[in-house]
C-alpha positions as CSV (number, residue, x, y, z in Angstrom):
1,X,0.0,0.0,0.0
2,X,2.6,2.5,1.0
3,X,4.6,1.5,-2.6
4,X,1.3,2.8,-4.4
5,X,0.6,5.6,-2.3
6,X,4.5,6.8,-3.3
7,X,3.5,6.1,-6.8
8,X,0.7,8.1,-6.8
9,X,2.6,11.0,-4.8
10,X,5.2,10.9,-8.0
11,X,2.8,10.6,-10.6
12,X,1.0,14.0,-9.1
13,X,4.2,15.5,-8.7
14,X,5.2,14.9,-12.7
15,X,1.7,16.3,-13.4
16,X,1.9,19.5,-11.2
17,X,5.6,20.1,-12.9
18,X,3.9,19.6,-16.4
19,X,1.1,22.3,-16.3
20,X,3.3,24.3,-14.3
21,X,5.6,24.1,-17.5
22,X,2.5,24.9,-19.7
23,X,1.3,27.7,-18.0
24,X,5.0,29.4,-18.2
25,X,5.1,29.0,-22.1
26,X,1.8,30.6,-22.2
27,X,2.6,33.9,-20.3
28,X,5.9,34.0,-22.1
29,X,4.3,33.9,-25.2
30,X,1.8,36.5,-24.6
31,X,4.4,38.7,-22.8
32,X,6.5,38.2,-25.7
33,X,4.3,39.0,-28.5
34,X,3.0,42.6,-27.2
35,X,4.3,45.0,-29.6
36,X,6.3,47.7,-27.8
37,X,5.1,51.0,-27.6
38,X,5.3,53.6,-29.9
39,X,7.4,56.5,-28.9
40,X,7.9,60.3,-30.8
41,X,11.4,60.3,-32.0
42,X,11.4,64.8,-31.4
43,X,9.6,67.3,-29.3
44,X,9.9,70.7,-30.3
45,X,11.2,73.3,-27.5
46,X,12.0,77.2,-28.1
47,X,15.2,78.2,-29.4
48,X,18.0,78.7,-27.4
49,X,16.3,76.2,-24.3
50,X,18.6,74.7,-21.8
51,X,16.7,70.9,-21.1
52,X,17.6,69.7,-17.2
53,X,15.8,66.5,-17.7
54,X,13.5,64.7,-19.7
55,X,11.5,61.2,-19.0
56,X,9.0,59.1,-19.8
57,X,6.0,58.3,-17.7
58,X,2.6,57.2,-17.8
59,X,2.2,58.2,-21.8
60,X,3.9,61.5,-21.5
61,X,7.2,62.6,-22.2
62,X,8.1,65.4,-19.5
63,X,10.6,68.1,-20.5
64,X,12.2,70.4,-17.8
65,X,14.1,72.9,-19.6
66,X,15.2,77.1,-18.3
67,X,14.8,79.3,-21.2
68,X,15.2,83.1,-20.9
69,X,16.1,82.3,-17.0
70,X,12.7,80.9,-16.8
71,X,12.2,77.0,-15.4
72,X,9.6,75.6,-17.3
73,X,8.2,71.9,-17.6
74,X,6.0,70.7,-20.5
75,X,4.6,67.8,-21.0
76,X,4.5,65.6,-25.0
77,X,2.3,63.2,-26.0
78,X,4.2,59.7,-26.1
79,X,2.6,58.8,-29.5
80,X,2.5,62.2,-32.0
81,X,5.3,64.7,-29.9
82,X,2.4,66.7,-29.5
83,X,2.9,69.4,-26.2
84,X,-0.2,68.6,-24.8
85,X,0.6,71.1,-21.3
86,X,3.4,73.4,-20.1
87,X,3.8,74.9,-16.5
88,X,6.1,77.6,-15.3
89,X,8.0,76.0,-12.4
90,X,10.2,79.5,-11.7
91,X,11.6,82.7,-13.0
């Protein structure tokens, strides 16, 4: 009885490895797949503007850049490059 029971236990154990390996191939393959996103290659900023820092989040591209002694940020569309909003930060 016990040599059956230990069976059984391996068998199961095979099993659980199997769809285990399954269900890894799947997320992999859908992770894989996703095309990666699209992102403007320029953003236009007013001549003679000093950029500080620029990064990506949540869709945007954010610019902080001092023109004319002025600290402003502005804000692109990820997509198009398009400024979508621009804040003065300080003079």
């Amino acid at each position: 009885m016990a040599k059956a029971r230990r069976s059984f236990a391996f068998s199961i154990g095979i099993l659980l490895l199997g769809f285990m390996a399954i269900a890894f191939a799947l997320v992999y393959r859908v992770l894989r797949d996703r095309p990666a996103p699209t992102i403007a290659a320029e953003v236009s900023l007013p001549a003679g503007a000093e950029v500080i820092s620029a990064l990506l989040s949540d869709g945007q591209i954010n610019v902080t850049y001092v023109v004319d002694g002025v600290t402003r940020l502005a804000l692109f569309d990820q997509g198009s490059g398009e400024k979508t909003r621009e804040l003065v930060l300080g003079e």
